[in-house]
N, C-alpha and C positions, 0 to 999 in steps of 0.2 A: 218209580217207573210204573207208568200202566199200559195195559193190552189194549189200550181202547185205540183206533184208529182216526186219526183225527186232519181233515185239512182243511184250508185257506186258499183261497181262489179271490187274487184280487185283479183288478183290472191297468195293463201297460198301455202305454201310449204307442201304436204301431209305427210312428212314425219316426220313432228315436229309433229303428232298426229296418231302412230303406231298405237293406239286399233282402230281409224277410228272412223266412227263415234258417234258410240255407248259411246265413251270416253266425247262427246260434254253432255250425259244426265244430268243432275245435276244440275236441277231446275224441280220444279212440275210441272211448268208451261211451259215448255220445248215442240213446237212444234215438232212431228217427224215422219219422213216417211225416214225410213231406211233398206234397206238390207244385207247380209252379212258386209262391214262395208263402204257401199254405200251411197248415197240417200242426204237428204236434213233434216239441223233442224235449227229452230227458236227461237227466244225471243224477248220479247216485244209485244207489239202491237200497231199500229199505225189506224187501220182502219178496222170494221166488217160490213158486209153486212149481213141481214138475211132476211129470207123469209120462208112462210109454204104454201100449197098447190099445185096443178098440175100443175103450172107456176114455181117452185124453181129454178130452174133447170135453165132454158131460162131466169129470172128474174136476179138469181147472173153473168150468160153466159155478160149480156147486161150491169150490174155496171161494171163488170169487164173492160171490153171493153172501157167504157167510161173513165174508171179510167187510164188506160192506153195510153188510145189513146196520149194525149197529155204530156206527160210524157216524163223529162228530165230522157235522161238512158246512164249514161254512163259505158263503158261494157270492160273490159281487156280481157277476159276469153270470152264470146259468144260460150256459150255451151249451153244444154236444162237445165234451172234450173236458169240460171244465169238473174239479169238485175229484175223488180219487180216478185214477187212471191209471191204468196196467197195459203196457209194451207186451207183447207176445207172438213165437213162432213155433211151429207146431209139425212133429215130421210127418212126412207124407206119410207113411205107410205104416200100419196100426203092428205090423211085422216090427219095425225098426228097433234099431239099440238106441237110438239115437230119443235123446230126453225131449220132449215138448216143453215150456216151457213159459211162464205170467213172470214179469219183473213188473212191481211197484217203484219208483223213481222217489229220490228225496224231492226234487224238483220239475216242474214240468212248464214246459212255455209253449203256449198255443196260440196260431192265429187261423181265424177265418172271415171271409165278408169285411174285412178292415177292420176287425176288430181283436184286439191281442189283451194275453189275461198270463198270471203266474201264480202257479199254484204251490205249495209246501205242502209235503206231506209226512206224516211223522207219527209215530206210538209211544214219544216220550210224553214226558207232563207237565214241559212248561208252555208260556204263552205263544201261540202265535198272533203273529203283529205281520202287518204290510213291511215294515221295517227290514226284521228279521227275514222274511221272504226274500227281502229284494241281497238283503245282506248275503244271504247265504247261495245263491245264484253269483254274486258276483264274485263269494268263493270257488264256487264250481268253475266257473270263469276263468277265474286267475292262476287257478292253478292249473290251467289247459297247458300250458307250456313244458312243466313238470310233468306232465301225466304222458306224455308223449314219446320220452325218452331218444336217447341217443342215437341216431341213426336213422332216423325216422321221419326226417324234416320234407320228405316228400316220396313217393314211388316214380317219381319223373327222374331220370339221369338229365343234366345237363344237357349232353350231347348225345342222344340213343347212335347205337352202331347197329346198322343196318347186318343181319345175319339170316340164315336162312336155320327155322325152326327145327329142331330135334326131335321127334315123338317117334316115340316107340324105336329106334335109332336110323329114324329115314327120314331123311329130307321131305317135308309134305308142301311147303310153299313157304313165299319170302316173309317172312316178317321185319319188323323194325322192335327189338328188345333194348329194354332202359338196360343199358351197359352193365352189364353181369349177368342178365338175369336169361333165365331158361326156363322152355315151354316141355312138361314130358305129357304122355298118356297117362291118366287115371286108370280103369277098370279093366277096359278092351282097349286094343289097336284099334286103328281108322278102318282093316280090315277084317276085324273079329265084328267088329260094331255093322259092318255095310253086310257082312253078314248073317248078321241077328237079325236086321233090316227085312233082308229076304227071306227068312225064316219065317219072321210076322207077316208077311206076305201071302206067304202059304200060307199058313194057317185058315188068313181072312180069306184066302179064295177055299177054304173046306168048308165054309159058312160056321164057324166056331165064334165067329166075332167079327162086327162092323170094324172098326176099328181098334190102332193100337198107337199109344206113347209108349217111344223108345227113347231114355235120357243116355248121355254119356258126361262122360267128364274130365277133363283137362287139369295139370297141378304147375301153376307159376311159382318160381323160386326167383326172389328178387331182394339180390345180399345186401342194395341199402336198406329196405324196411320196408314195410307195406303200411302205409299211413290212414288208417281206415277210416279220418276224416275228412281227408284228402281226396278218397277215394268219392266218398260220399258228395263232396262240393261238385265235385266233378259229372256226376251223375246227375246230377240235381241239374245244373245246370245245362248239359246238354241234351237229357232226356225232361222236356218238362212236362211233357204231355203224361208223363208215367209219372209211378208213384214208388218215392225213392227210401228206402226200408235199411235200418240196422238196428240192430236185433241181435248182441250177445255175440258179437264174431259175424252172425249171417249181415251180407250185404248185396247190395242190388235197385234194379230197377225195373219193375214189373209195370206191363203195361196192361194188366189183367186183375179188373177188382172181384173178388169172389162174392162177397156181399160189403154193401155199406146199410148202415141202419141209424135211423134217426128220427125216432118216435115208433110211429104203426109206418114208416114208409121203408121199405128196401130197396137196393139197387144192385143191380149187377153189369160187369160190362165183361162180355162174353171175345176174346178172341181164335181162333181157326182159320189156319191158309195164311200164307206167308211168302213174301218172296223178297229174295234181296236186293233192296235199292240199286246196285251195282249192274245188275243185271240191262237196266234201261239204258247205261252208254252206250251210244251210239246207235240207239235205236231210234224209228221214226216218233215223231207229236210229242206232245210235253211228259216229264215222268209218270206226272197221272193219268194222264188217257194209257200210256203203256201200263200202271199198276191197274187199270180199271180193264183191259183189253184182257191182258195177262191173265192177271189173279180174280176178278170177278166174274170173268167169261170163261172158268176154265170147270167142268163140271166137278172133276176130280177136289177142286178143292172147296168149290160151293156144297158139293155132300160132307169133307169133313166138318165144316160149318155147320150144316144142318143137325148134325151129329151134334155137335158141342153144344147149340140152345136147345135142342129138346132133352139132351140129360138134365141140363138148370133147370126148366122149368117142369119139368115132370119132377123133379125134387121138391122145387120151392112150392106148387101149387097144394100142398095139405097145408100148409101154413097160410095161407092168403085168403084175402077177402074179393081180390081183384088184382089180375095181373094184364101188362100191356109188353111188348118187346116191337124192335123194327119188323117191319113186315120184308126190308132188304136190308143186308147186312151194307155198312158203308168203306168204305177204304178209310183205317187208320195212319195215319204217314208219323213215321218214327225217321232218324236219323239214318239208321241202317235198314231196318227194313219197311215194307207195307204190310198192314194185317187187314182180313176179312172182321168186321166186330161189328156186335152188336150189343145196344144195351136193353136192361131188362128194369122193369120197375111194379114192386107189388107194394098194394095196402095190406099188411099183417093181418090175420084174423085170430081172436083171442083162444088159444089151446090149454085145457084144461083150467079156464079163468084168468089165463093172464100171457100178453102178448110174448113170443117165444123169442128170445134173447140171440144173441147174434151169435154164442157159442153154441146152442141151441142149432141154431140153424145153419152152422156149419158142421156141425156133425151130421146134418142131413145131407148136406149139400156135397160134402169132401166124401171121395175124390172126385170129380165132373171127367166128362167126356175129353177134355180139351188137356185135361194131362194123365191121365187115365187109359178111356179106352172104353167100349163099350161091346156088350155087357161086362159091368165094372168087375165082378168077381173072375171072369174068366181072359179079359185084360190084364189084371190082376197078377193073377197067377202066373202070367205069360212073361209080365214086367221081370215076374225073380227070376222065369226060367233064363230068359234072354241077356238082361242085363249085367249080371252080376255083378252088382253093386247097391249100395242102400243110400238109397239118396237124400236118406237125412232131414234136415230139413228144405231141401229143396223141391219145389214145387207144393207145398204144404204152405196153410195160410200162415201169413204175416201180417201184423197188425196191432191194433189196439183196440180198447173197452174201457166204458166209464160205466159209474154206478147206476144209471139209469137205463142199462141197456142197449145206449149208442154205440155205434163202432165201425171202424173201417179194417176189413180186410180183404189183402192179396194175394194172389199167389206169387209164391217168390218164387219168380222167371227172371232170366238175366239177372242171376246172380250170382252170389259165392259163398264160402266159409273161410276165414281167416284161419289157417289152424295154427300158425307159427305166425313169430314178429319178421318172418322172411316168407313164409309160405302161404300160397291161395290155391283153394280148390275152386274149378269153375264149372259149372253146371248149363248145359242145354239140350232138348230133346225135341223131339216131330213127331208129329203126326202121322202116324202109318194107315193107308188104306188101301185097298185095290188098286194097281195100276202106280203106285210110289215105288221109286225107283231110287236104290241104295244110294250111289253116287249126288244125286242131288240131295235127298235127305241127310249124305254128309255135307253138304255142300251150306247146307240152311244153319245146321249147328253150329259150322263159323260164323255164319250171319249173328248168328244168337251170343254167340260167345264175344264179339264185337265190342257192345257196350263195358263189358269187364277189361277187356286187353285193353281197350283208349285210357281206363280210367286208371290202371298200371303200367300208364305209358308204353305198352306194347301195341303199336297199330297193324295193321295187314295192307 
């Protein structure tokens, strides 16, 4: 046996895997950070790093590093993603119990640009061979059936029965529940939460703070299984525009990249202001001229916007050589809602001799305005008073990293924790500023919670 870290990176033919790579799901335990049918996924595991507190960040940045540094890589393909690669989700809040966390994969399958590649990776000491990689993927593979266990063969009931939701033991609106299953409160009721709401209200009107993110969170119990590959296909699929993350239990579909990195270039795609698709029935002009009347002409929500890119970029500008962002933020169209977004794009500039790494510069970057709250320490503070709850890893980046310092992460929005092979926690929050008004701000957290409930057959 040796210590030495060693991979193989050879190159797959894309086209032996038409659905891409949302077709790879099919294990619960299935690392994945995917886009339309892009990205990067995982099995196995070989090696985790974890950490909690205001160091997580710069602590997994420096294993990583080490891990690497000396590391046999041999690489066909030499693309971003390719050669070792580490799955990772990281809790929001440097407060938290809740562990951060780098998983190494025995295996990992990438595609992008039409081009797909398979990597091994391994600290044992025999040979790796194209062979062997392919071999042992198609173990991973095969034994997806097994790994998934009894019960579990879908979170869809056949026949959902139409019932009206239980939280907090009051009737709040109709839903459609996969036959068994039941919606309770998390943290707060719907009215402890509307008003915490107005509490961050005031506050923002004593001028203590521009803004404030308020999360709350919802717990599905659903006695045939909760199939978290399942979940995942599902997601993939009908959110493609987002970017579809599992991560250890954490799942979701965020439609907020926090950084991507790929050489000296960054990117960020910034969202603020949101409104629920739903809202346009029956109104006049097509949905988008109302999401552009609506949500772009409405001042209240183009400040929280403003808010959310000048936290990015007042971050990201000690690290850059040159930064550009939209000059107007554009209408995002998701299936449930619309977002104000904007994207960001800087050339790195070299710190301390050498371009600053995407751990690196999330630890500059986290928390931003857009789930946060601005000023961040005084948001902050406001988040514990208010919410009472620890939100773990939600809203905390998700993502991946490879040894050259490439990497994409998001924030996990629209998403969940698996905590039981029955149980899901769901996670959604808003934007608080002047003039937000408790009722609708619960109103948007079902909007948000949406994507989760479809994809455990619960609809609204």
């Amino acid at each position: 046996m040796t210590s030495t870290f060693r991979t193989l990176t050879v190159p797959l033919d894309a086209e032996t895997f038409p659905g891409g790579l949302p077709s790879f799901l099919v294990r619960e335990d299935v690392l994945c950070w995917t886009r339309r049918e892009a990205g990067l996924v995982g099995f196995g595991e070989i090696a985790r790093f974890t950490a909690t507190g205001p160091e997580r960040f710069l602590e997994a940045d420096i294993w990583w590093r080490h891990l690497v540094l000396e590391a046999d890589i041999e690489d066909a393909v030499d693309c971003p993603g390719t050669g070792p690669v580490a799955f990772g989700s990281f809790a929001f809040s440097k407060a938290s119990a809740h562990e951060s966390r780098l998983l190494v994969p025995e295996i990992a399958v990438g595609l992008r640009d039409g081009q797909a590649w398979l990597t091994q990776l391994t600290f044992d000491d025999g040979e790796l061979t194209e062979a062997g990689a392919r071999a042992a993927l198609d173990r991973w593979l095969g034994s997806a059936s097994a790994n998934t266990g009894a019960g579990s063969d879908s979170a869809v009931a056949d026949d959902p029965v139409p019932v009206p939701a239980q939280v907090g033991g009051a009737v709040v609106r109709p839903l459609t529940l996969a036959a068994g299953a039941t919606l309770h409160t998390g943290s707060l009721t719907e009215e402890a939460w509307m008003a915490a709401v107005a509490a961050g209200v005031e506050e923002i009107r004593t001028g203590a703070l521009e803004k404030l993110v308020l999360a709350r969170d919802i717990v599905a119990t659903v006695p045939t299984g909760v199939n978290a590959a399942q979940v995942l296909r599902e997601l993939s699929a009908r959110y493609r525009e987002c970017w579809t993350y599992g991560v250890d239990g954490l799942v979701g579909a965020t439609p907020e990249m926090l950084i991507q990195v790929e050489g000296r270039t960054a990117q960020a795609r910034v969202l603020a202001g949101t409104l629920d698709r739903r809202d346009a029935d029956g109104m006049a002009g097509s949905p988008l001229e109302f999401a552009e009347r609506v949500l772009a002409g409405s001042e209240k929500q183009r400040h929280e916007h403003d808010i959310a890119i000048q936290s990015l970029t007042t971050q990201l500008a000690p690290f850059s050589e040159a930064m550009n962002a939209h000059s107007e933020p554009f209408i995002l169209e998701l299936p449930n809602v619309w977002h104000l977004a904007s994207d960001v794009k800087a050339e790195l500039a070299e710190v301390e001799g050498h371009v600053p790494t995407c751990l690196a510069l999330i630890n500059a970057l986290h928390p931003t305005a857009a789930v946060c709250g601005t000023p961040t320490t005084v948001a902050g503070a406001l988040i514990r008073q208010l919410e009472h709850l620890d939100r773990g890893p939600y809203a905390g980046p998700v993502g991946w990293l490879d040894a050259a310092g490439n990497g994409e992460w998001g924030i996990a929005l629209r998403g969940a924790v698996i905590e039981s092979p029955q149980t899901v926690r769901l996670y959604a929050g808003c934007g608080v500023v002047d003039g937000s008004v408790p009722e609708t701000e619960l109103a948007e957290t079902w909007a948000k919670f949406r994507p989760m409930l479809e994809s455990l057959g619960i609809s609204s």
